[in-house]
C-alpha positions as CSV (number, residue, x, y, z in Angstrom):
1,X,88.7,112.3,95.7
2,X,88.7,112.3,99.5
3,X,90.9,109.3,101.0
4,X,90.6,108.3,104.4
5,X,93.1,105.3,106.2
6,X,91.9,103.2,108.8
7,X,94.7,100.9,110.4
8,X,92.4,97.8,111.7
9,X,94.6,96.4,115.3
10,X,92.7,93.8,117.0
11,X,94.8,93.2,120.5
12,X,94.0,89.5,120.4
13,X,96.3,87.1,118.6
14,X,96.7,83.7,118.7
15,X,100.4,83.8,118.1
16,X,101.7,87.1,120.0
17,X,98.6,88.7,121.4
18,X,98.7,92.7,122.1
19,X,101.1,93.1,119.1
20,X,99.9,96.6,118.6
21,X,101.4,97.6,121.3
22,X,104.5,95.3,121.1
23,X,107.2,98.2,122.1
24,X,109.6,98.4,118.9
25,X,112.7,100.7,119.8
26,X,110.7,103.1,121.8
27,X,107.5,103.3,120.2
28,X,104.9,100.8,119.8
29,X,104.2,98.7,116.8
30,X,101.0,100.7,116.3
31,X,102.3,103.9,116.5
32,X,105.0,102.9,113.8
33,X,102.2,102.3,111.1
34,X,100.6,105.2,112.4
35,X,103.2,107.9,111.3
36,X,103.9,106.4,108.5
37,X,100.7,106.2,107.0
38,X,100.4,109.8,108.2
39,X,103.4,110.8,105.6
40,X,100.9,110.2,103.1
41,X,97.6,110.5,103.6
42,X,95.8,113.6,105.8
43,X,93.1,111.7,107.5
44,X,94.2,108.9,109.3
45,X,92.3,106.3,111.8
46,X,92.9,103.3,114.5
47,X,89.7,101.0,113.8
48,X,90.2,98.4,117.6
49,X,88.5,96.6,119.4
50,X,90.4,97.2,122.8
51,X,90.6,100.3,124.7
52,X,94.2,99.6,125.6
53,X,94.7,100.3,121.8
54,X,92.7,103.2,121.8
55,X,93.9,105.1,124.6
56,X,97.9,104.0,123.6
57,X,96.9,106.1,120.0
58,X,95.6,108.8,121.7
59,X,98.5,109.1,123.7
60,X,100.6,109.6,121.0
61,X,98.4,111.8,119.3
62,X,96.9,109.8,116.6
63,X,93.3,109.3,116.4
64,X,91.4,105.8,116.9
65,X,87.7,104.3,117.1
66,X,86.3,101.6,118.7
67,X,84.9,99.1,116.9
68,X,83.0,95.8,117.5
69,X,84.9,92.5,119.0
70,X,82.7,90.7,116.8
71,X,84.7,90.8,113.3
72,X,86.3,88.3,111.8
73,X,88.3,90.4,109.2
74,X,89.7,94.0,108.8
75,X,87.3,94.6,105.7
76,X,84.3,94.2,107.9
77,X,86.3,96.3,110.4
78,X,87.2,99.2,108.4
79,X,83.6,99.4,107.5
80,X,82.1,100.3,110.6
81,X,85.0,102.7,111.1
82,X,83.9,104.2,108.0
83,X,80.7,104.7,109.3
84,X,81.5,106.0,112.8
85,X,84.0,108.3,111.2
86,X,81.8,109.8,108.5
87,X,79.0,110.7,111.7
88,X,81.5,111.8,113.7
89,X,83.5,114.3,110.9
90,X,80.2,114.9,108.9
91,X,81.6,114.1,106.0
92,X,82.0,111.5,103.4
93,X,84.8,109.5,101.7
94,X,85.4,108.5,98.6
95,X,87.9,106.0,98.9
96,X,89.2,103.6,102.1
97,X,92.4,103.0,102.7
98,X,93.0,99.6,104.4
99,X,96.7,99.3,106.2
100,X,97.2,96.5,108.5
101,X,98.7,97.1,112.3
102,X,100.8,94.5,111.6
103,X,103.1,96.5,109.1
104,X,105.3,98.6,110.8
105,X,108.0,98.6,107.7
106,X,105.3,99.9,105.2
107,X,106.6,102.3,103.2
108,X,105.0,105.9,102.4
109,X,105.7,105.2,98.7
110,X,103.6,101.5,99.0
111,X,100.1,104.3,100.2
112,X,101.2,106.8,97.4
113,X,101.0,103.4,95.0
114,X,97.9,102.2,96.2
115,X,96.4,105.9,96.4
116,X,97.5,106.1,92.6
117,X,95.3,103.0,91.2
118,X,92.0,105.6,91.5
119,X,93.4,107.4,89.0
120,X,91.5,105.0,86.7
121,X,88.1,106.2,87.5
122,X,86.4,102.7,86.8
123,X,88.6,101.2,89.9
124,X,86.5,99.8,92.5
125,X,89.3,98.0,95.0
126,X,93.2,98.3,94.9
127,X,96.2,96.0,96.1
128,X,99.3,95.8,95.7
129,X,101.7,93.3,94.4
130,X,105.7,93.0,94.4
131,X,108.0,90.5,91.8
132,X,109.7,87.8,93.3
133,X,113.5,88.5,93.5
134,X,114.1,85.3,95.4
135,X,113.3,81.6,94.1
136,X,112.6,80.6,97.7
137,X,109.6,82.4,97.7
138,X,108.3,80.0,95.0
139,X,108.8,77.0,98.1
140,X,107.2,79.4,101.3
141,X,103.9,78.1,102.1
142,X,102.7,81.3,103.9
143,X,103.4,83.4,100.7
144,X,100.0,84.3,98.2
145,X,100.6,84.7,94.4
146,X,98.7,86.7,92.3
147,X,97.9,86.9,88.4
148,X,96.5,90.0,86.3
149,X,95.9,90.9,83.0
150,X,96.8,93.4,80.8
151,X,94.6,96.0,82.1
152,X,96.4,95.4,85.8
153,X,93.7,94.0,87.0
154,X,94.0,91.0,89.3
155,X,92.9,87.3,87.7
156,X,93.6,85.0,90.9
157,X,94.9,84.7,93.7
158,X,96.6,81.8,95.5
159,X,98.3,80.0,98.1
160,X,99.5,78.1,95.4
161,X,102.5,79.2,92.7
162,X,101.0,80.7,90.0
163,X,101.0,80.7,86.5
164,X,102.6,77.2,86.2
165,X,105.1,77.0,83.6
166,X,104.0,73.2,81.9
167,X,106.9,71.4,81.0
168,X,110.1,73.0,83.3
169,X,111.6,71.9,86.1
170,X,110.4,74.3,89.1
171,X,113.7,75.4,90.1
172,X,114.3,76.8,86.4
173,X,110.7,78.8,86.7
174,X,111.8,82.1,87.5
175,X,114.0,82.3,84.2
176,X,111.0,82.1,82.1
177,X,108.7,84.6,83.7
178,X,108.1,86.7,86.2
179,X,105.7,86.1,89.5
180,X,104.3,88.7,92.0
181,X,103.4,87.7,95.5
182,X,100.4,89.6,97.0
183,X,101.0,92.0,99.7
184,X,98.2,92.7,102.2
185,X,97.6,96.2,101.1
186,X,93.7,97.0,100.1
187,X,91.7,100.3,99.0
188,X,88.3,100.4,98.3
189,X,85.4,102.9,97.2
190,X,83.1,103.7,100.2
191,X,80.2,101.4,98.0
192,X,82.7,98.6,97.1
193,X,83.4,98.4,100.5
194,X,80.2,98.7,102.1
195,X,79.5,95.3,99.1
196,X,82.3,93.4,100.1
197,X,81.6,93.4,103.5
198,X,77.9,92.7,102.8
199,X,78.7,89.4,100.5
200,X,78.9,85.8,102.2
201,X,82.1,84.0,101.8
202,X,82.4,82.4,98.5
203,X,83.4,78.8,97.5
204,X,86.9,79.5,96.2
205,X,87.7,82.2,99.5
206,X,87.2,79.3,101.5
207,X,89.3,76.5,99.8
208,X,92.2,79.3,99.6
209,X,91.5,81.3,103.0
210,X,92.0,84.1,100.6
211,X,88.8,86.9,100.9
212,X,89.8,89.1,98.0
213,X,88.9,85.8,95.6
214,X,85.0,87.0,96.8
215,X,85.4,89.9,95.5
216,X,86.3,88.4,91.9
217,X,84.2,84.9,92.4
218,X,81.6,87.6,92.8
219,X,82.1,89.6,89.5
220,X,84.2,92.2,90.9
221,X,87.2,93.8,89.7
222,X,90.5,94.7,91.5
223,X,93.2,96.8,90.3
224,X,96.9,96.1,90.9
225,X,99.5,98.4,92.0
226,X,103.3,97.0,91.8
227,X,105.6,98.2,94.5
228,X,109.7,97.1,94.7
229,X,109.1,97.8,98.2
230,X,109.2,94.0,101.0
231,X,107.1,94.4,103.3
232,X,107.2,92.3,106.9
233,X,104.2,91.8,108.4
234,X,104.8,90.6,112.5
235,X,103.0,87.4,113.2
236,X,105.4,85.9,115.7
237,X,107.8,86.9,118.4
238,X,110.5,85.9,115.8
239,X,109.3,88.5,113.7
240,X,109.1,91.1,116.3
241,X,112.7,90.9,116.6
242,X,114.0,90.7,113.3
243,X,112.0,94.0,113.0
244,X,113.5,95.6,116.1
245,X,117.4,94.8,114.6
246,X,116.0,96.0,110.8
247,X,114.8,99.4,112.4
């Protein structure tokens, strides 16, 4: 199978706005998730929507597209990448790898995970998961829970804690089973992609603010891949920092 990784960075944010470029000891944010995406996978992309973007990738010598300002998430995003990279290369991929901008502590071994899910030739979309080492995960709002079956293959996912274990007292919750938050981690086949992006937002994606529940409200399937590996997304200045210490 042919894999190709797009890294959606959108310049705009409401919270710290031109984070791709955020300078983290010397090299920018972008540029981070860049080379270590790179470890992994051969052909690698910049899907933006800012030339400043674009031009900082180049510079470094990574390779970026431009894409439309109009998209409101990264799956729509690494669509039309897909598109403008398959016309420009003449070629076509079998599989997407979607790695957000944000993520400059992903680990190559979280991609080789992911990567790993296709294995199982009926997978048409990928994510990964981690277990919950620390019981204050169970009260963090911004945290997304997942469950799957026995087939790894995703149930729900929520904002909420799930499963519920009826009858304990929530602080004892964690000695009775184990729960996996989600990590924002996605691979799709070129036609799974191309009919996510095409579907409209479901009922339950829009009481959660979650988009892979389309996929499933919709009959679709998503495979899980478990990693031990935290990942730290950078959503505020706070987080930029913490990052620049950690690296």
């Amino acid at each position: 199978m042919k894999f190709l990784g797009i890294i959606p960075a959108r310049y705009g944010s409401t919270r710290l706005e031109g984070k791709p470029l955020a300078d983290i000891n010397g090299k920018s944010m972008i540029q981070w998730v860049y080379e270590k995406v790179k470890l992994e996978m051969d052909v690698v992309y910049v899907a933006t929507d800012d030339m400043r973007i674009k031009n900082a990738v180049e510079k470094f010598g990574g390779l970026a597209v431009m894409t439309s300002a109009e998209h409101t998430t990264g799956t729509n995003r690494c669509l039309e990448a897909l598109e403008i990279i398959q016309d420009e290369l003449n070629t076509k991929f079998d599989v997407v790898v979607n790695v957000q901008g944000d993520e400059p502590m992903i680990n190559p071994e979280q991609i080789k995970t992911l990567i790993n899910c296709f294995d199982d030739t009926s997978t048409e979309l990928a994510t990964l998961v981690i277990p919950v080492a620390d019981a204050e995960d169970l009260e963090n709002d911004s945290e997304v829970f997942v469950t799957f079956d026995v087939n790894m293959r995703a149930l729900y996912f929520s904002r909420a804690v799930i499963p519920v274990v009826h009858g304990i007292d929530k602080h004892e919750w964690m000695n009775h089973t184990t729960f996996y938050k989600h990590l924002g981690l996605y691979a799709y086949t070129s036609m799974a992609l191309q009919s996510f992006a095409n579907l409209p937002q479901s009922k339950i994606e829009k009481l959660e603010k979650l988009e892979q529940n389309r996929w499933l409200e919709n009959g679709g399937t998503i495979k899980i891949g478990i990693t031990q590996h935290q990942s730290i997304p950078v959503d505020t200045i706070e987080d930029l920092e913490r990052i620049r210490k950690i690296i």
